[in-house]
C-alpha positions as CSV (number, residue, x, y, z in Angstrom):
1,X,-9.9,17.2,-17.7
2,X,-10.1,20.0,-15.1
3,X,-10.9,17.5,-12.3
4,X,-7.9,15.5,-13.1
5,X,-5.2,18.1,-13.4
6,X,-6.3,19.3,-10.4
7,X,-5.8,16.2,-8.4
8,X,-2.4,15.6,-9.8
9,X,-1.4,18.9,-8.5
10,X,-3.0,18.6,-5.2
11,X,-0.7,15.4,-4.8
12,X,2.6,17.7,-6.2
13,X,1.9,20.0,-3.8
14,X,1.7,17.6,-1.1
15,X,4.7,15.9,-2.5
16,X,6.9,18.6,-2.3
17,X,5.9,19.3,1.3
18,X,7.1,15.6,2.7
19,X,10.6,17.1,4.3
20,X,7.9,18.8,7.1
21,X,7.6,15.2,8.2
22,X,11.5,15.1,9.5
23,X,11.0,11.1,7.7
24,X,14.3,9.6,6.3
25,X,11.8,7.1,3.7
26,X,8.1,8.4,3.4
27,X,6.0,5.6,1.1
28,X,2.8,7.0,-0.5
29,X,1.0,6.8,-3.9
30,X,-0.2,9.8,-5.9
31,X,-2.1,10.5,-9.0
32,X,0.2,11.2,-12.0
33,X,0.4,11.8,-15.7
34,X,2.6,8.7,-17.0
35,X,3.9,8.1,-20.6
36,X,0.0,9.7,-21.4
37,X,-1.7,7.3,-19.2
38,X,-3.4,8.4,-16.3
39,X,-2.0,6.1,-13.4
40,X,-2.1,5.8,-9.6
41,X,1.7,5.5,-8.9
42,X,2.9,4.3,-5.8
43,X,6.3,5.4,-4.5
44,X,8.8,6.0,-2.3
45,X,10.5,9.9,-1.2
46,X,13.8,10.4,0.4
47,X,15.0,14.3,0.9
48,X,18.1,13.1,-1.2
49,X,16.1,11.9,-4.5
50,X,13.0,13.4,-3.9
51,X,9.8,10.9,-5.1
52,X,11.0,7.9,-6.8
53,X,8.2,5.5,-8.8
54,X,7.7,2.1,-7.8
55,X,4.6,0.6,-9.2
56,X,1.8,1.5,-10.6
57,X,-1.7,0.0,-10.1
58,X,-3.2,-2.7,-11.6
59,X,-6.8,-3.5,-10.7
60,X,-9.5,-1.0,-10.4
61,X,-12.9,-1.5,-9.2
62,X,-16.3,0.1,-11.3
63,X,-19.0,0.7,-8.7
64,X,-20.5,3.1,-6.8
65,X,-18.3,5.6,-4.7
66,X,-15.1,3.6,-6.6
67,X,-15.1,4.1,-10.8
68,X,-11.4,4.1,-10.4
69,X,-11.4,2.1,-13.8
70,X,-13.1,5.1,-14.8
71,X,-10.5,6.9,-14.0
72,X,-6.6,5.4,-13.9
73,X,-5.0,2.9,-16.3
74,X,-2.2,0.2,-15.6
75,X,1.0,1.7,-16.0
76,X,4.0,-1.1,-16.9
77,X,2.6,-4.1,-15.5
78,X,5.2,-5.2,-13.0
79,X,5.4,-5.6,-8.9
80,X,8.5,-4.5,-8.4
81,X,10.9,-4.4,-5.0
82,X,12.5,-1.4,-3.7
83,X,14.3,-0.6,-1.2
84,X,13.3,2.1,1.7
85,X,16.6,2.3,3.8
86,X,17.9,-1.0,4.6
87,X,14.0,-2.8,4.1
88,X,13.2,-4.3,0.9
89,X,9.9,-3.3,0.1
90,X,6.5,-4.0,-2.4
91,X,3.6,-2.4,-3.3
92,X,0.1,-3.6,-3.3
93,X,-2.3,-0.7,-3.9
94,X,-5.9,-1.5,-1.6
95,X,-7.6,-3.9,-4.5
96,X,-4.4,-5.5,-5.2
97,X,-4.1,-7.4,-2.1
98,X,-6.9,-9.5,-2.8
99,X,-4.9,-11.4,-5.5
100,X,-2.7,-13.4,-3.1
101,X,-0.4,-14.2,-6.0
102,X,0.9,-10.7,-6.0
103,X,1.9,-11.1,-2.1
104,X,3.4,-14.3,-2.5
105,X,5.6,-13.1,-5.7
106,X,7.3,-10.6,-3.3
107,X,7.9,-12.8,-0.3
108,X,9.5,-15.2,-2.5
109,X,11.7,-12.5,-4.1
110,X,13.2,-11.0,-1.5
111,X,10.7,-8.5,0.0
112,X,10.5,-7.9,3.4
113,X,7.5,-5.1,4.0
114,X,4.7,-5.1,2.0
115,X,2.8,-1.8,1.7
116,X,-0.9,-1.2,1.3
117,X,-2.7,2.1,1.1
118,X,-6.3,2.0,1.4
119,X,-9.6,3.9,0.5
120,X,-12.1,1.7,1.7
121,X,-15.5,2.1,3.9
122,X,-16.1,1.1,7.4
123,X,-18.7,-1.5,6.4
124,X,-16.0,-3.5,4.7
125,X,-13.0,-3.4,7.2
126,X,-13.4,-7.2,8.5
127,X,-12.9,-8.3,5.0
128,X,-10.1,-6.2,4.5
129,X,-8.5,-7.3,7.5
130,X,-8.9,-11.3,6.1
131,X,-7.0,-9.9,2.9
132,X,-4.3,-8.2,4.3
133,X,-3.1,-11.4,7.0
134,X,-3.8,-13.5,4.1
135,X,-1.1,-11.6,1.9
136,X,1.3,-11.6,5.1
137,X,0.9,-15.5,5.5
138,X,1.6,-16.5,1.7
139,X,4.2,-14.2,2.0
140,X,6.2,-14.2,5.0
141,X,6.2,-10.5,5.0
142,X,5.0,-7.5,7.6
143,X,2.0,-6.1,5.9
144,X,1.5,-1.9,6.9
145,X,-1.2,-0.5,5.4
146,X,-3.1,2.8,6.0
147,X,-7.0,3.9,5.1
148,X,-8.8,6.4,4.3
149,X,-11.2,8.2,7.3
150,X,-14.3,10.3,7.4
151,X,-16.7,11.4,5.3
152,X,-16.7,12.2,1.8
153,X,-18.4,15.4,-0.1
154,X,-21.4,12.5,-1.2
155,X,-21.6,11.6,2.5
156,X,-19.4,8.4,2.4
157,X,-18.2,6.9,5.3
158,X,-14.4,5.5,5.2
159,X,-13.2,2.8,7.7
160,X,-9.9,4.3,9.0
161,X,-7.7,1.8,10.9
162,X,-4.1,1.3,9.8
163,X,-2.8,-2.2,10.6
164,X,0.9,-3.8,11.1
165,X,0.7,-7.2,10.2
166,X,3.2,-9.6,11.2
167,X,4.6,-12.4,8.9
168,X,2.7,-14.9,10.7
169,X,-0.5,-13.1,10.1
170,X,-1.4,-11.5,12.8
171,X,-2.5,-8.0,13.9
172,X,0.6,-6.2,16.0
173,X,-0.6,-2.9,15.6
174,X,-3.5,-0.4,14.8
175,X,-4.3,3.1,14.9
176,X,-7.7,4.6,15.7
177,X,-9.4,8.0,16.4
178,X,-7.9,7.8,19.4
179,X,-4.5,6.5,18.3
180,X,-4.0,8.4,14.8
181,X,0.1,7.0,14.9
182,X,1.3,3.1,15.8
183,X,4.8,2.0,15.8
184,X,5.8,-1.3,15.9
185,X,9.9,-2.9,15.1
186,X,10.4,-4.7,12.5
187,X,12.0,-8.3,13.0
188,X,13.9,-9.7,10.4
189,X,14.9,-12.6,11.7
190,X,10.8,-13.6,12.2
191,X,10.6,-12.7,8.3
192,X,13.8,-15.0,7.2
193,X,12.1,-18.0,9.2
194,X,8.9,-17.6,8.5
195,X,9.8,-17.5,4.4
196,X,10.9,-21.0,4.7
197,X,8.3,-22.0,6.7
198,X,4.6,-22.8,5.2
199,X,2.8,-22.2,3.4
200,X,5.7,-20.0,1.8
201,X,8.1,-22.8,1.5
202,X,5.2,-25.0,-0.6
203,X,6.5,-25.2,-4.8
204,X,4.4,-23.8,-7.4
C-alpha cells in the first residue's frame, strides 16, 4: 500500500537523521515492515549501532481518528528491557500503559525508566495522566512519555504535554507550548527504595 510505504520511509528518513540531535541514546518508535507484519516498533538509536528494536506494540485501538488495528499487527509478543546507557529501560507504546500489568512486569524485572510515546487528544489528557502515575506506582519506575501536538489534516486536536513521572507517582516535570524541552535527574536510589516499597513489594 502506497500510504504505508510511504510512512515507513518518512520514519527511515527521520531515522537516519537522529546524530543532528548531538544525543548519546535517542528512544523513539517508527513504523516498520517486520517478518511481513506491519508493526509499530519501538526502539532505541546510539551513533555506534544505529536503531536497535526493542518492542513492538501490542494493543491497538479501532475508532475514529485511531484504526491503528487497522493498520499495525503485534510483532513477537514480549516487553522486553534494554538498556539506554547505564538505565535499564521498557517500552509501553500510548494504549499499553493502561494494562498496569505491563508496568509492573518491568519494575519487577529490573527496569528502571519506563517509556511512553503518545498520540492522544487534548480532551483526554487527565485520563492519561491517571494512567501514566498509575504505571509509575505499580512499578517503582520514572515514567517519560511524550505526545503528539496540533492539529491533524481531518482537523484533530492532539493534547501535547510530555510528563516525567517519578516512582512515587507524581508529576516532576512537563513541557508546554511554552516549554517545548523539560529536564529532570534521574534518582536511582528513589527507584531501588521505592521497588521494595508498596504496592511493588505486594506477591502475585
Amino acid at each position: 500500500m502506497d500510504v504505508w510505504k510511504r510512512a515507513c520511509e518518512a520514519h527511515e528518513e527521520g531515522v537516519s537523521r537522529l546524530e543532528e540531535l548531538g544525543c548519546p541514546v535517542v528512544a523513539a518508535s517508527r513504523a516498520l515492515e517486520l517478518e511481513r507484519r506491519r508493526v509499530n516498533e519501538a526502539f532505541l538509536w546510539t551513533p555506534s549501532e544505529g536503531a536497535s528494536g526493542v518492542h513492538t506494540k501490542q494493543f491497538f485501538p479501532d475508532e475514529e481518528g485511531y484504526y491503528e488495528a487497522r493498520w499495525f499487527e503485534g510483532g513477537e509478543r514480549h516487553f522486553r528491557i534494554a538498556s539506554a546507557g547505564d538505565v535499564h529501560v521498557g517500552f509501553l507504546l500510548c494504549t499499553e500503559v493502561m494494562f498496569n500489568e505491563h508496568a509492573r512486569h518491568y519494575g519487577r524485572n529490573g527496569a528502571q525508566l519506563i517509556l511512553s510515546p503518545r498520540a492522544v487528544g487534548a480532551a483526554s489528557l487527565p485520563r492519561w495522566l491517571v494512567a501514566m502515575r498509575m504505571a509509575a506506582i505499580v512499578s517503582g519506575c520514572y515514567v517519560l512519555t511524550s505526545n503528539r501536538g496540533g492539529v491533524d489534516s481531518r482537523g484533530q486536536l492532539f493534547g501535547g504535554r510530555g510528563w516525567v513521572i517519578d516512582p512515587g507517582g507524581d508529576l516532576v516535570a512537563q513541557t508546554s507550548q511554552t516549554t517545548p524541552v523539560v529536564f529532570h535527574e534521574i534518582d536511582t536510589d528513589f527507584i531501588a527504595r521505592a521497588q521494595t516499597e508498596y504496592p511493588c513489594c505486594v506477591n502475585d
